[in-house]
N, C-alpha and C positions, 0 to 999 in steps of 0.2 A: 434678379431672379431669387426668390427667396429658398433657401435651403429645407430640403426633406427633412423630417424630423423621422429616425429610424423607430420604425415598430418592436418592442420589447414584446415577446411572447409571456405569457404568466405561468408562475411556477405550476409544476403537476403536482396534483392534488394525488392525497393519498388513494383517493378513490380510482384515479385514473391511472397510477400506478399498477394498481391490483387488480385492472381490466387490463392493461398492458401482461401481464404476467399470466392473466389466463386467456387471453389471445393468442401467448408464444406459445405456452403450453397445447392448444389446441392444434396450432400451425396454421393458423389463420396469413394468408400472405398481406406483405403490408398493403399492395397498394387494396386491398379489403378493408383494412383496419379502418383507415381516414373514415370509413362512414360511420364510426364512434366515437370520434373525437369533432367537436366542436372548436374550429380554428387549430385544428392541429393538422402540418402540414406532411406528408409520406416520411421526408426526410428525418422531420421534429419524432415523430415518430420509430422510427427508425434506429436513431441516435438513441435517444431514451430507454429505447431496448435493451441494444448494446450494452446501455452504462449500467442497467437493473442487471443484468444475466454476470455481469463482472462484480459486481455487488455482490451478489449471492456468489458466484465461484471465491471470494475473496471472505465470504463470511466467516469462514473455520479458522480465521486466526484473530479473531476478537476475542475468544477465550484461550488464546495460548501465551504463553510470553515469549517475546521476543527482542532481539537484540542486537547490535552492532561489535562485536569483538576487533580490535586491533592488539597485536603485540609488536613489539621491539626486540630483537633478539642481538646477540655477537656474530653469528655463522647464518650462512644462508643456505647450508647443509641442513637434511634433513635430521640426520642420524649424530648431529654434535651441534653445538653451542650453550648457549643459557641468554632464557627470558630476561631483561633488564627492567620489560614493562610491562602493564596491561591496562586496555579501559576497555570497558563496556558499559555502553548509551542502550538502557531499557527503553522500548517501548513506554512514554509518557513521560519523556524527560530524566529519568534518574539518571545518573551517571556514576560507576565503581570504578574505581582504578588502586593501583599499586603499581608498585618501582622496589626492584634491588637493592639495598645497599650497598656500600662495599665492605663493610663487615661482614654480610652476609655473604659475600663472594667470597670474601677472604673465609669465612666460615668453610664453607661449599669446597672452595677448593685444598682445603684441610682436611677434609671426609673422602674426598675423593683420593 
């Protein structure tokens, strides 16, 4: 018996995007929609949706910066220890960090 070969659907076209987005807008219900799309199935549709409306809720941070902070500290007290460490991973790869030394602690704790 020779094996199905799976159907790949084709990517959505911009154009079909920007019928998708004023169909939501509208409130057109899916199973309506199907009769605009050509081999687009309720579900495919549906999906599609979905992932454009999280796109757009997600857009307002392509223009901000963003960033992963970790620290290292001595005390797990709010109100006492000292940082030993930090990095922070930018959005796009950057990476900053710093570390204590113990000069500087030894400093720190001579001020103090």
């Amino acid at each position: 018996m020779p094996k199905s070969k799976k159907k790949v659907a084709p990517e959505w076209s911009d154009a079909e995007i920007e019928l998708l987005k004023m169909l939501d807008k509208k409130g057109v219900r899916y199973a309506d929609r199907v009769k605009y799309f050509t081999g687009r199935t309720q579900d495919a549709i549906r999906n599609k949706t979905w992932e454009v409306r999280q796109m757009e809720a997600n857009s307002w941070l392509e223009d901000q910066r963003v960033g992963f902070l970790d620290i290292e500290t001595t005390n797990l007290k709010a109100n006492f220890g000292v940082m030993l460490s930090w990095c922070l991973k930018l959005r796009g790869g950057k990476i900053l960090e710093d570390c204590v030394t113990r000069k500087e602690m030894i400093d720190r704790e001579l001020l103090d």
